[in-house]
N, CA, C and O of each residue as an XYZ file, in Angstrom:
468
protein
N     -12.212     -5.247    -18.386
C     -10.837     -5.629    -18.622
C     -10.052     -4.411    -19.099
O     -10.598     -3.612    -19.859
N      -8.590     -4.203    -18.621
C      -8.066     -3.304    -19.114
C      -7.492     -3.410    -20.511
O      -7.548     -4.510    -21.061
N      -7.002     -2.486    -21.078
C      -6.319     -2.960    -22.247
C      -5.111     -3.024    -22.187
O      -4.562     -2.369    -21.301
N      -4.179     -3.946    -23.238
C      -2.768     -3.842    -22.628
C      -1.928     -2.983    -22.419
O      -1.076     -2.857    -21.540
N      -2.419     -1.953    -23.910
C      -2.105     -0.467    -23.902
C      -1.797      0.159    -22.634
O      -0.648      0.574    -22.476
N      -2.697      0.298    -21.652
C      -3.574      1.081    -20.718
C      -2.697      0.386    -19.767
O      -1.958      1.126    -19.118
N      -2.579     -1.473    -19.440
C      -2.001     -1.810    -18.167
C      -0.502     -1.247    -18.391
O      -0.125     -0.399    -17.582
N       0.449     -1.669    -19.486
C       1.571     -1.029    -19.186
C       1.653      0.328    -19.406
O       2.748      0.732    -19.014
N       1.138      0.988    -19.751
C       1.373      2.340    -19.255
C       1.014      2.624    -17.409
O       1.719      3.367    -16.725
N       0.169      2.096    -17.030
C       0.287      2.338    -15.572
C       0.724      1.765    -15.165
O       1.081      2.227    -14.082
N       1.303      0.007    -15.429
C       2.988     -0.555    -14.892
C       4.070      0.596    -14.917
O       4.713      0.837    -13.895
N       4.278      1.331    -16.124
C       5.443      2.049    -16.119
C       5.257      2.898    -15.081
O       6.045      2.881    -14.135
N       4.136      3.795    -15.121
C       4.243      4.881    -14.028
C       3.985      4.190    -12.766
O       4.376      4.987    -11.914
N       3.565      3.199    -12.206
C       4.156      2.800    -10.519
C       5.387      2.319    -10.632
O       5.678      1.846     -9.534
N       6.463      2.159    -11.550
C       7.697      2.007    -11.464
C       8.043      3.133    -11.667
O       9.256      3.070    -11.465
N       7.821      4.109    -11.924
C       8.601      5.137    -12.366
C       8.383      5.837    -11.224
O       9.389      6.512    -11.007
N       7.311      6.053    -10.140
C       7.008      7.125     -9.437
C       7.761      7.230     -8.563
O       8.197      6.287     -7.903
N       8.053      8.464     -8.408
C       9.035      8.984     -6.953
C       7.988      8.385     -5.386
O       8.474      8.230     -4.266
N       6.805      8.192     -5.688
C       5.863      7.671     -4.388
C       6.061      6.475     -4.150
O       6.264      5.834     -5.181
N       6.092      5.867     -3.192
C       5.839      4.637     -2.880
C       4.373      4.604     -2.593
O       3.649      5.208     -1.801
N       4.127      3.429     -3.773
C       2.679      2.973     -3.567
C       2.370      1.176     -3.547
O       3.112      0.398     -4.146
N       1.024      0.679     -2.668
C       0.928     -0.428     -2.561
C      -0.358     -0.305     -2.452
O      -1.049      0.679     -2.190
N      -0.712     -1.753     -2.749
C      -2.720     -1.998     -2.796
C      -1.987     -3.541     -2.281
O      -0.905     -4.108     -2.430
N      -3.605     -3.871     -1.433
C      -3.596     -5.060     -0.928
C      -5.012     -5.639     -1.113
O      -5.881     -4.771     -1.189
N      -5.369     -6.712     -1.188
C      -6.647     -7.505     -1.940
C      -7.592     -7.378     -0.542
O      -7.524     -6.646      0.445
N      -8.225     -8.125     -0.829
C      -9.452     -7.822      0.627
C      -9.190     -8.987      1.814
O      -9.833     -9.240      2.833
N      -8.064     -9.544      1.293
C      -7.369    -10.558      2.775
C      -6.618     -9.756      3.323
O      -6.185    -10.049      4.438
N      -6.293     -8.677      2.784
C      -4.699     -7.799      3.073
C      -3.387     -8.103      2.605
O      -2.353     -7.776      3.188
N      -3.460     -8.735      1.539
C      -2.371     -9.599      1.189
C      -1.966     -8.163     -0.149
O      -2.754     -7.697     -0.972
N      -0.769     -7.852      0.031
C       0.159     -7.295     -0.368
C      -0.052     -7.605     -1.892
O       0.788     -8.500     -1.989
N      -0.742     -7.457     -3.511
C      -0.434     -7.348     -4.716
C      -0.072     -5.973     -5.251
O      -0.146     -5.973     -6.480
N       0.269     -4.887     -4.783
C       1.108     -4.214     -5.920
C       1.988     -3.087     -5.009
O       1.512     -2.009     -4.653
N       3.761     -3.677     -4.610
C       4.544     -2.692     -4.480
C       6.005     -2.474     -4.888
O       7.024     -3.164     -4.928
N       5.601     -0.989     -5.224
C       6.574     -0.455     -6.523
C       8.087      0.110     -6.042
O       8.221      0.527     -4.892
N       8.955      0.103     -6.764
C      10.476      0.451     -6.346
C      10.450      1.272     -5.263
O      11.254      1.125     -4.343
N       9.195      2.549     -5.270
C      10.048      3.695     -4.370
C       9.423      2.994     -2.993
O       9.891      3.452     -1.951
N       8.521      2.043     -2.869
C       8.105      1.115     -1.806
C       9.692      0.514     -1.246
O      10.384      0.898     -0.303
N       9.921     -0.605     -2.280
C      11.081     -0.877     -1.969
C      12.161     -0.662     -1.138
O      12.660     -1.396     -0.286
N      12.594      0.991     -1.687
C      13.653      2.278     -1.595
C      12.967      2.343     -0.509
O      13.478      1.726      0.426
N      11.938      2.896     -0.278
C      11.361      3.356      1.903
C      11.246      2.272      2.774
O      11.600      2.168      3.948
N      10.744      1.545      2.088
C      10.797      0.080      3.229
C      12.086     -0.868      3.576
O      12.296     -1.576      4.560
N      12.892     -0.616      2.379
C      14.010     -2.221      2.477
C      13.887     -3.512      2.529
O      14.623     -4.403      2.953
N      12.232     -3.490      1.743
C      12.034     -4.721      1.684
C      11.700     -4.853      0.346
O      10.774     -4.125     -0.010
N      12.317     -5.763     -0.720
C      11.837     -6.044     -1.908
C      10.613     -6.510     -1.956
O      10.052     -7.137     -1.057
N      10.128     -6.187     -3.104
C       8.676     -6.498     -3.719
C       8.635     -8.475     -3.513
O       7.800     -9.095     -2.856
N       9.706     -9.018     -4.237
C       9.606    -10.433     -3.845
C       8.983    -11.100     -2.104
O       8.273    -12.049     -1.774
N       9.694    -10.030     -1.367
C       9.204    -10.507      0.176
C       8.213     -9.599      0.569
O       7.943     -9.277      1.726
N       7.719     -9.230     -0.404
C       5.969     -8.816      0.332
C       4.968     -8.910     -0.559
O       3.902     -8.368     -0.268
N       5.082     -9.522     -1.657
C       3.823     -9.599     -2.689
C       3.153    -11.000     -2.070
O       3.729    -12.082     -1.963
N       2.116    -10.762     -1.784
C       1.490    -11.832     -1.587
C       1.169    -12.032      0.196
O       0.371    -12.845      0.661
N       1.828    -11.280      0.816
C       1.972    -11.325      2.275
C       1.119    -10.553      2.898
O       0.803     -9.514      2.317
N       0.554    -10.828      4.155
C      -0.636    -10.334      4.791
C      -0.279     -9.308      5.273
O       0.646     -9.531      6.055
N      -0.684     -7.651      5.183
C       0.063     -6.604      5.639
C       0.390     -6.335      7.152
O       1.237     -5.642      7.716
N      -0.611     -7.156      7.581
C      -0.867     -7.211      9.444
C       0.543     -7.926      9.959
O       1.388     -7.487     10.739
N       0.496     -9.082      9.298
C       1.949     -9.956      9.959
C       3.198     -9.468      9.091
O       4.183     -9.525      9.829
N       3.388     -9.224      8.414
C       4.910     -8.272      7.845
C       5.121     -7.018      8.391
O       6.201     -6.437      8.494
N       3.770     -6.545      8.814
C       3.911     -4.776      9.578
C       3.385     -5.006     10.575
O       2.187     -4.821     10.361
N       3.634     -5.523     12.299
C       2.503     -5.466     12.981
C       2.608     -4.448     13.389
O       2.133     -4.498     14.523
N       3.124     -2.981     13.081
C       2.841     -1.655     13.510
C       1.663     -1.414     13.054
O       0.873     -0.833     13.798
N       1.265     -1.793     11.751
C      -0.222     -1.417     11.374
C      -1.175     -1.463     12.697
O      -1.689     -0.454     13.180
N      -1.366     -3.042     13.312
C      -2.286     -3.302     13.997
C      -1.539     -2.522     15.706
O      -2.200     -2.609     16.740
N      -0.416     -1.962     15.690
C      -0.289     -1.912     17.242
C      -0.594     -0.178     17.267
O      -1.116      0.359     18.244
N      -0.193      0.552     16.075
C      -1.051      2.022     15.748
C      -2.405      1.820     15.263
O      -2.959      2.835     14.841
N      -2.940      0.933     15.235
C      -4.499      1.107     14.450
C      -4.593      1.570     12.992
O      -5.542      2.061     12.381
N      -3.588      1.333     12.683
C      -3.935      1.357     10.764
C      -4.711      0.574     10.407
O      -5.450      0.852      9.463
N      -4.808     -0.979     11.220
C      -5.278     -1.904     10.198
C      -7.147     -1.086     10.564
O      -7.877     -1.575      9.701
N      -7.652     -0.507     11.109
C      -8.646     -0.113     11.248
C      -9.229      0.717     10.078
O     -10.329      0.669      9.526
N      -8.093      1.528      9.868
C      -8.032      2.321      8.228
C      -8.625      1.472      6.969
O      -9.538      1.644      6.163
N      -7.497      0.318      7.246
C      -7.784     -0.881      5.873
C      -8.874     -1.146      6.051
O      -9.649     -0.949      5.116
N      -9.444     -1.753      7.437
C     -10.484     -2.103      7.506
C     -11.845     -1.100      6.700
O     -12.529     -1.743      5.904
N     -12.044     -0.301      6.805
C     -13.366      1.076      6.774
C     -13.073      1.243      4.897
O     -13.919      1.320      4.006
N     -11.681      1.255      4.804
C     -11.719      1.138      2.808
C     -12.574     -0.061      2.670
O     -13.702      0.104      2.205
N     -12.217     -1.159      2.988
C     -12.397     -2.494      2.270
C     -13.984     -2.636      2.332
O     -14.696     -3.029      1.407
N     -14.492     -2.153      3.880
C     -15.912     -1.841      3.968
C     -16.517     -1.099      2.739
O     -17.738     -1.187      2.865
N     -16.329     -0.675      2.044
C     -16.423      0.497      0.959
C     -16.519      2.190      1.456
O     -17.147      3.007      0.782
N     -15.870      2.520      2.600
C     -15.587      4.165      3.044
C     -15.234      4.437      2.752
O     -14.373      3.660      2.340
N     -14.968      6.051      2.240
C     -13.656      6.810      1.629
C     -13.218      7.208      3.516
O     -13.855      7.296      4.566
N     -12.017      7.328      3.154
C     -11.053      7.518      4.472
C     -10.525      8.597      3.809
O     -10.397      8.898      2.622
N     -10.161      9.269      5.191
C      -8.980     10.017      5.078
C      -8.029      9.624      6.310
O      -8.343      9.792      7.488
N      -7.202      9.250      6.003
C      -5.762      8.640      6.843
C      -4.845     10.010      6.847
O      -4.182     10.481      5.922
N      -5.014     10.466      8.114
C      -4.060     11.381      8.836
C      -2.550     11.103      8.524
O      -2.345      9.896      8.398
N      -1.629     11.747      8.392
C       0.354     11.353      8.439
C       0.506     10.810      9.908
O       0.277     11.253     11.033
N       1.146      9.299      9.213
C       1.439      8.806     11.184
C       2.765      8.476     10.850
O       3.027      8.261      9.667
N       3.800      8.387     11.862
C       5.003      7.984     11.684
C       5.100      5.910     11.794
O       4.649      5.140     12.642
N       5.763      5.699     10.718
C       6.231      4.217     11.207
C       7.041      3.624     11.015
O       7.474      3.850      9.885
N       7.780      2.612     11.728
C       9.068      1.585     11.869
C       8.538      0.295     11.480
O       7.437     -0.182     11.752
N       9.863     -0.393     10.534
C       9.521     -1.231     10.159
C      10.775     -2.137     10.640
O      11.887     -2.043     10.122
N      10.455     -3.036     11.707
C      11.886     -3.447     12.804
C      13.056     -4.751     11.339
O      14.267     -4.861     11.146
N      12.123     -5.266     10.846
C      13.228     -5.976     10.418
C      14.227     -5.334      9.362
O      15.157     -6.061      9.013
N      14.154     -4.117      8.833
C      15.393     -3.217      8.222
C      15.019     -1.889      8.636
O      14.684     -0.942      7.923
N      15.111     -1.946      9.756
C      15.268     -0.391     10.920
C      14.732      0.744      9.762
O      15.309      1.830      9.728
N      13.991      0.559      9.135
C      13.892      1.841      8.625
C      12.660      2.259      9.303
O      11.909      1.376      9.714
N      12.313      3.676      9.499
C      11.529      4.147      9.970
C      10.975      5.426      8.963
O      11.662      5.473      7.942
N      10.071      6.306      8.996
C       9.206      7.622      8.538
C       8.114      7.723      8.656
O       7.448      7.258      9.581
N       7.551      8.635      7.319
C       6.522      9.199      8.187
C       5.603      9.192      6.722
O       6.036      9.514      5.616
N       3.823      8.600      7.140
C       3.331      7.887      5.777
C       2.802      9.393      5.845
O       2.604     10.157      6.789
N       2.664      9.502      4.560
C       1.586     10.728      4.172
C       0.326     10.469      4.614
O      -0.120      9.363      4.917
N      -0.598     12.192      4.660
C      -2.048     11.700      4.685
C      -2.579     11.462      3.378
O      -2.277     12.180      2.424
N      -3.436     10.387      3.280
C      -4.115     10.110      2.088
C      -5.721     10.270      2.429
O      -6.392      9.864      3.378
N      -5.988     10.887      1.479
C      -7.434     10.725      1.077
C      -8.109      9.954     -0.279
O      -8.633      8.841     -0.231
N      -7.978     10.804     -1.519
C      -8.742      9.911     -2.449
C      -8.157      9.351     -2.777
O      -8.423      9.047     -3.940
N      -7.066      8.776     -2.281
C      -6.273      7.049     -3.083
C      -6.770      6.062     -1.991
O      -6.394      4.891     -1.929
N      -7.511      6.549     -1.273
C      -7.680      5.105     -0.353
C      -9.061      5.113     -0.467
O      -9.715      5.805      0.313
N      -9.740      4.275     -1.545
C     -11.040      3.898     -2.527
C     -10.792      2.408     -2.985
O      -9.776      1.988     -3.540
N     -11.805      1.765     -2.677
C     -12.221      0.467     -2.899
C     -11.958      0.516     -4.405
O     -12.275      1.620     -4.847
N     -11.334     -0.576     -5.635
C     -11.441     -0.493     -6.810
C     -11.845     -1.828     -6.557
O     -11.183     -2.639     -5.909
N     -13.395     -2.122     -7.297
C     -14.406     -2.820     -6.545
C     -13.811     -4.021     -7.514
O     -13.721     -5.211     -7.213
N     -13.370     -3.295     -8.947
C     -13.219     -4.547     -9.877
C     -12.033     -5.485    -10.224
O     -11.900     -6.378    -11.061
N     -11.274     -4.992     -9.338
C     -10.009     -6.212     -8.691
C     -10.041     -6.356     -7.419
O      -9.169     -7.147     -7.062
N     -10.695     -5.920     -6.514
C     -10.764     -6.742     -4.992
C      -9.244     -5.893     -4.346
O      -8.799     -6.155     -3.228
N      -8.681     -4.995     -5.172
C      -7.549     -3.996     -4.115
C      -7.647     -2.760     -4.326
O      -8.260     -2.443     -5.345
N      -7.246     -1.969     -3.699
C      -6.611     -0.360     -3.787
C      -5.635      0.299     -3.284
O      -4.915      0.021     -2.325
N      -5.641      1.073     -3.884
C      -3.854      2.055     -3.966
C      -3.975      2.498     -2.808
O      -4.934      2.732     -2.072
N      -2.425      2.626     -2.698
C      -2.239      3.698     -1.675
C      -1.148      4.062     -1.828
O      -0.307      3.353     -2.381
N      -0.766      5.906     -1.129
C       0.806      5.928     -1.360
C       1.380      6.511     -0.130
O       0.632      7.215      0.549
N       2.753      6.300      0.305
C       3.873      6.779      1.083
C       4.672      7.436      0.599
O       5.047      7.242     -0.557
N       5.249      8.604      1.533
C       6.974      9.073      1.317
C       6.925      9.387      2.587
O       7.922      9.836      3.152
């Protein structure tokens, strides 16, 4: 268990970060994304917490990201190359960073981080 100390201090810093970051549980369901998510996507945290990342993004599955998710959740460390992506229902479009060690199974909540700009 974390301590409370410990959780809001790392609440503050995924609100505070200039990154957009998100973790999704092992259904793919969307639990943690932070303002600068928000700010790149145009989609509030209300309309994607809880939502399956495949059907809110089907760019994931039509570039093969969800293959990425897939090989974390397996327990792989990945390294995810920079791919560009559009997100049609608020035209925004860019370009995700490559990630490596943020895309790690955190075995003891069932999600893991990840970040964009």
């Amino acid at each position: 268990m974390i301590p409370d100390r410990a959780l809001a201090s790392m609440q503050q810093l995924l609100a505070r970060s200039m990154d957009g970051v998100l973790a999704f549980d092992r259904e793919c369901r969307f639990v943690i994304w932070n303002p600068a998510m928000e700010k790149l996507s145009g989609m509030p945290a209300a309309d994607v917490l809880g939502q399956n990342a495949f059907e809110l993004f089907p760019f994931l599955v039509e570039t093969g990201e969800d293959r990425v998710f897939h090989r974390v959740l397996a327990g792989e460390t990945v390294v995810s190359e920079g791919r560009p992506f559009s997100i049609a229902a608020t035209r925004r479009s860019g370009f995700l960073m490559p990630i490596t060690s943020l895309c790690r199974t955190a075995r003891s909540s069932g999600a893991w981080p990840s970040s964009a700009t």
